[in-house]
C-alpha positions as CSV (number, residue, x, y, z in Angstrom):
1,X,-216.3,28.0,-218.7
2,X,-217.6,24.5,-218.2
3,X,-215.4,21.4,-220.2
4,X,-216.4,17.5,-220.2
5,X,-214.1,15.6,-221.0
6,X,-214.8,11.3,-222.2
7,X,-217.8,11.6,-219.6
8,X,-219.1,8.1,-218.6
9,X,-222.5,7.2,-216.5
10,X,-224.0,4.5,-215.3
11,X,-227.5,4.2,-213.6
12,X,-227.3,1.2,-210.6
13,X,-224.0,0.0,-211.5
14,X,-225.5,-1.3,-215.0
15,X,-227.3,1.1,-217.1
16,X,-225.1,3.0,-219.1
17,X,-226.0,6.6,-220.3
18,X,-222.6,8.4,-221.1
19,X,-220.4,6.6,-222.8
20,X,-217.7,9.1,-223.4
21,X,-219.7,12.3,-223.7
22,X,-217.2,15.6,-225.0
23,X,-218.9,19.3,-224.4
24,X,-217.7,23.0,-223.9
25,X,-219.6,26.0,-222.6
26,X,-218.1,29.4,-223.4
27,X,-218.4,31.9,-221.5
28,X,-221.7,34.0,-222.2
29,X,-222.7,31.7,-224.5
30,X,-226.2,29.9,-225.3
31,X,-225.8,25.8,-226.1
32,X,-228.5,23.5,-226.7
33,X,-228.0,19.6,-226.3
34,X,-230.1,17.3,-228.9
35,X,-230.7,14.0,-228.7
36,X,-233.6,11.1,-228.9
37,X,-235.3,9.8,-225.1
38,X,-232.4,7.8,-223.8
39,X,-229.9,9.4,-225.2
40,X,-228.4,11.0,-222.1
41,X,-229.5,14.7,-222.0
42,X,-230.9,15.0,-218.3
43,X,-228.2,12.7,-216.8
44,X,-225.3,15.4,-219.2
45,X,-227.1,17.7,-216.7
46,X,-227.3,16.3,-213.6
47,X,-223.4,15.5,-213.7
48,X,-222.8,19.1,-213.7
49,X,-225.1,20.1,-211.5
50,X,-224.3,17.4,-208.6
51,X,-227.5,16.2,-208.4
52,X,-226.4,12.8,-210.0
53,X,-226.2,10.3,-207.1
54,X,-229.6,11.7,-206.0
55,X,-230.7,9.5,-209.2
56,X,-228.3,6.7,-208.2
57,X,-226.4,7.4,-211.0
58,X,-222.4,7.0,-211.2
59,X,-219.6,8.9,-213.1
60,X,-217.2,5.9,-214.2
61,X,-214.7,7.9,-215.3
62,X,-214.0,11.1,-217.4
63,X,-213.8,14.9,-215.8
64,X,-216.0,18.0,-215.6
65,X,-214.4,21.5,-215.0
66,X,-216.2,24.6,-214.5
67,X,-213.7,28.0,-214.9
68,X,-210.8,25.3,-214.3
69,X,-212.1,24.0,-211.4
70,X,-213.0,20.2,-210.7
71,X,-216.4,19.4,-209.9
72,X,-215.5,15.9,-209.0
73,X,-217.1,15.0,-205.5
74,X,-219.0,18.4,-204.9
75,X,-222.5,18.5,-203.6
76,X,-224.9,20.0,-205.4
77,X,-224.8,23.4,-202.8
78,X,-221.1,23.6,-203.6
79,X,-222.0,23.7,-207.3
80,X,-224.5,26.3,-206.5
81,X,-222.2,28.3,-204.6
82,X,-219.6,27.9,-207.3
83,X,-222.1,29.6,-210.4
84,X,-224.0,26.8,-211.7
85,X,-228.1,26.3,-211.5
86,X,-230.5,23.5,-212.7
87,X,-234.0,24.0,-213.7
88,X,-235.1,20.4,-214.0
89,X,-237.7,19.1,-216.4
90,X,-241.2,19.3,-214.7
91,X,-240.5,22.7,-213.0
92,X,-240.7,21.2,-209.3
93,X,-241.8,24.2,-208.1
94,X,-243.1,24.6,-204.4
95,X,-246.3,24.2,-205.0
96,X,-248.0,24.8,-201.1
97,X,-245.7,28.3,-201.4
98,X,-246.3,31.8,-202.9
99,X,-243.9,33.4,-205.6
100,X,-242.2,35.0,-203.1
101,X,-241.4,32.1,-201.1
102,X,-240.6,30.2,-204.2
103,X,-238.1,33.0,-204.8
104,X,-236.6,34.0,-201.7
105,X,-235.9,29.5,-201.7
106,X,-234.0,30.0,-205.1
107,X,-231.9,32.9,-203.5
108,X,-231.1,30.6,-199.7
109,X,-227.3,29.9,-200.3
110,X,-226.2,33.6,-200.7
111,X,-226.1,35.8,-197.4
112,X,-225.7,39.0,-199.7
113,X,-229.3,40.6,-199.2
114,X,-228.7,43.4,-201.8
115,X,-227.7,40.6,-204.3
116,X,-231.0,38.5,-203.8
117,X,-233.1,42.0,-203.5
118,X,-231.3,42.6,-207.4
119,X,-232.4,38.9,-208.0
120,X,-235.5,39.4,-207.4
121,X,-235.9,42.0,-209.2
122,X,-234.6,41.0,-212.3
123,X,-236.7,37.8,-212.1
124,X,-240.2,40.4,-211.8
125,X,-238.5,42.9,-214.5
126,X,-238.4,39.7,-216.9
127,X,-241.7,37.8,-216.0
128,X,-244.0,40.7,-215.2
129,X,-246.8,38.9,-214.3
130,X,-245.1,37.0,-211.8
131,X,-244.6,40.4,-209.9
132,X,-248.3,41.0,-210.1
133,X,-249.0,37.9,-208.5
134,X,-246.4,37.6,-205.8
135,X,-248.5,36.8,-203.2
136,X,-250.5,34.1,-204.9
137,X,-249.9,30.5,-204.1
138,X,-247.9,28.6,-207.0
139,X,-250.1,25.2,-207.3
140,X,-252.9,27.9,-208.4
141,X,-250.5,28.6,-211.7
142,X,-250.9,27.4,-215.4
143,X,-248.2,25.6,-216.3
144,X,-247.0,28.0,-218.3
145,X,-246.4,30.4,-215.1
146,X,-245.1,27.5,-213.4
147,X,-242.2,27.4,-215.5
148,X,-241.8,30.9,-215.5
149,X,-241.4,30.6,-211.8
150,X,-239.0,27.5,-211.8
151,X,-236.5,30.3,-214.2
152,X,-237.1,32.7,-211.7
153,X,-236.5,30.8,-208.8
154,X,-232.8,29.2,-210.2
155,X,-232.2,33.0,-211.7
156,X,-231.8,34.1,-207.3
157,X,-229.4,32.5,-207.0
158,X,-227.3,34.8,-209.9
159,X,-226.0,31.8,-212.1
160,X,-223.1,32.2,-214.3
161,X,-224.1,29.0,-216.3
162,X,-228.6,28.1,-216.0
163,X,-229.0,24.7,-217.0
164,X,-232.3,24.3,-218.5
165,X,-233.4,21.3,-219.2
166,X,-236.9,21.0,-221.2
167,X,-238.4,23.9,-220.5
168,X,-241.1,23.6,-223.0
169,X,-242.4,20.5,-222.1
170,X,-246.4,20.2,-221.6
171,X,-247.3,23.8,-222.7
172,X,-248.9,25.3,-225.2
173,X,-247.0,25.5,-229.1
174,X,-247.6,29.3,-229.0
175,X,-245.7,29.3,-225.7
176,X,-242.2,28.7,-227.0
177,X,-241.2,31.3,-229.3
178,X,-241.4,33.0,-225.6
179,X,-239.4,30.7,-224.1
180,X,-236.8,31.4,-226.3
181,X,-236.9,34.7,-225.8
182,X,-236.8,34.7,-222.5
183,X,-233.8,32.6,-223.1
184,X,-232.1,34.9,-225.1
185,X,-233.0,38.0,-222.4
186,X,-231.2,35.9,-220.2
187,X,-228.4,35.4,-222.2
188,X,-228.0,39.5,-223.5
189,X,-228.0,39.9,-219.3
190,X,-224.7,38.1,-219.3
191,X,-225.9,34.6,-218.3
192,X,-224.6,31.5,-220.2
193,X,-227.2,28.8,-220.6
194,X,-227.0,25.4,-221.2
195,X,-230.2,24.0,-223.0
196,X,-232.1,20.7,-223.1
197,X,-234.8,20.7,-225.2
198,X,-237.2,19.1,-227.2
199,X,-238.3,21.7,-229.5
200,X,-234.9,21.4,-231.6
201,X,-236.3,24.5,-234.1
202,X,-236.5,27.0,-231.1
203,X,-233.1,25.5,-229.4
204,X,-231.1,26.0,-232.6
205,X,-232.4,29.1,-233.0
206,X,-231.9,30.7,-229.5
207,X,-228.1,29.0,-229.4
208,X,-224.6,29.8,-230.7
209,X,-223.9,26.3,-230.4
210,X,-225.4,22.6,-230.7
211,X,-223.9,19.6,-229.3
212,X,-226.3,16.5,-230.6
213,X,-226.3,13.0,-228.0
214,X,-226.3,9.7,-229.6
215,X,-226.3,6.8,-227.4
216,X,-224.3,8.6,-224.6
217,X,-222.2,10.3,-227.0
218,X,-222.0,13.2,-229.2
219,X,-222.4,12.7,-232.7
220,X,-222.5,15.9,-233.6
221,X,-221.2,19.8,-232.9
222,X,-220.9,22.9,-234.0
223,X,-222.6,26.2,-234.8
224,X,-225.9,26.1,-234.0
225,X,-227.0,27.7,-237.5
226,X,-225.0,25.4,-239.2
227,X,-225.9,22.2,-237.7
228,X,-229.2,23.2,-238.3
229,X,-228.5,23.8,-241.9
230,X,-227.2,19.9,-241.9
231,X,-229.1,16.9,-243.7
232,X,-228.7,14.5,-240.8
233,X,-230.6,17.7,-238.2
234,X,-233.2,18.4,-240.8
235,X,-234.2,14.9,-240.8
236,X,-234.2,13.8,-237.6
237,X,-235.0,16.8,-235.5
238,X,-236.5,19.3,-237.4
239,X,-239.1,17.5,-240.1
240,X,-237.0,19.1,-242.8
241,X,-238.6,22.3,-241.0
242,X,-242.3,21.1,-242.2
243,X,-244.1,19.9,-239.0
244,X,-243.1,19.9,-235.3
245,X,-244.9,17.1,-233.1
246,X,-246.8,18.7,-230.1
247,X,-248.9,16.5,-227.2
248,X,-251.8,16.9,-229.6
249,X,-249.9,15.8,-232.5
250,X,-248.2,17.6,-235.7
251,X,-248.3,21.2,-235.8
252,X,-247.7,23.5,-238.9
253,X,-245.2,25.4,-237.6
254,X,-244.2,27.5,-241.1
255,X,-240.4,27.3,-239.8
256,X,-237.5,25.8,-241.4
257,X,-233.8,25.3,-240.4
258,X,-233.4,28.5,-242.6
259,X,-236.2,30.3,-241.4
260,X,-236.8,30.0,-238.0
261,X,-240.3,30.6,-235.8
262,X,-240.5,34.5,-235.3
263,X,-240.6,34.7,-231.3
264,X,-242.2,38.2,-229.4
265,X,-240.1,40.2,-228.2
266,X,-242.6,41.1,-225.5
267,X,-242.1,39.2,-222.4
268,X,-244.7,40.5,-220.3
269,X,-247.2,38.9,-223.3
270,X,-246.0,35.7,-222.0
271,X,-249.2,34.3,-220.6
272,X,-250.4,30.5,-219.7
């Protein structure tokens, strides 16, 4: 599904954050991308989605294919058209706008009305409160329905591959065992994800793969459950499962690379 191949950025000409950067995405499948601040996660994202040079950032050299096609020199709407969605960190949702409006701007690049009236749908049957409050303005939202909302809005525009990238940022700890199952939802509907995130205990445990970014490059790859299982994850990513660091500090989170955080399986219990 999506390939890149010896992937190199720079930011203003100088700043480099690829420096020969290898991933695949199968098709249908769930990967999470590791890596310290600085390490070249977002800008891994913004190649594929096009939204690169919007950043004034530069692919050097190196390729990036999605189902065999080039996305070399594709806009961002082309890569929209083409099956491939960002949901950037921060949500960057419309904030003046209702749900609906929110939504119905997610689904503007298809004409198919029965396809974005499906959309929709599916975004209300998976974030139930959302549906409930369709009419209300989004600024009024915690942040926790915010993000639900900057899902739903990328999931109108019916994505083969949904780049997410730190979707758990600035909410609550209890929130992310529903992120990730919202994640996997996604995923059991026959939508590949490609995830950025912070929380490396609920990434590895929502992914069939991990890809970890060191200095622009990946160090490491493999099977999610088995890179998790690895000295060199345990140590720097997952506290050797003992503590996870929220905005408040540690948290005793009772997980380990073994034993990962039970998540609900209720989705419409997903509250702010």
């Amino acid at each position: 599904m999506l390939s890149v191949r010896e992937m190199h950025v720079t930011y203003g000409g100088t700043v480099r954050a690829l420096r020969g950067a290898d991933l695949e995405v199968a098709d249908r499948q769930v990967a999470t991308v590791l890596g310290s601040n600085g390490a070249g996660k977002t800008t891994l994202l913004r190649a594929t989605s096009g939204t690169l040079r919007l950043h004034r950032g530069r692919i050097d050299s190196g390729s990036i294919t999605f189902d065999g096609t080039d996305l070399a020199g594709k806009d961002p709407a082309q890569i929209v058209g083409m099956g491939i969605v960002q949901v950037p960190e921060g949500r960057r949702i419309f904030t003046r706008l209702t749900v609906e409006e929110n939504l119905r701007a997610g689904g503007l690049g298809s004409r198919d009305r029965a396809a974005k009236a499906t959309a929709e749908r599916r975004v209300y049957d998976l974030f139930p409160v959302l549906a409930d409050r369709r009419s209300s303005r989004a600024g009024l939202f915690s942040g926790g329905e915010q993000q639900m909302l900057a899902i739903g809005r990328g999931l109108m525009a019916n994505p083969k591959l949904l780049l997410l990238d730190e979707p758990s940022l600035g909410l609550a700890p209890q929130m992310i065992g529903r992120i990730g199952e919202v994640i996997r939802e996604i995923h059991r509907q026959g939508t590949a994800v490609l995830l950025v995130e912070q929380n490396a205990t609920m990434a590895l445990a929502v992914a069939d793969t991990a890809f970890v970014l060191d200095i622009g490059k990946v160090s490491l790859n493999g099977p999610a459950a088995e890179l998790a299982a690895t000295d060199a994850v345990q140590r720097l990513y997952l506290g050797h499962g003992a503590t996870e660091e929220s905005e408040h500090g540690p948290v005793d989170t009772g997980a380990s690379a073994t034993n990962p955080p039970r998540t609900t399986r209720t989705l419409s219990r997903w509250s702010a």
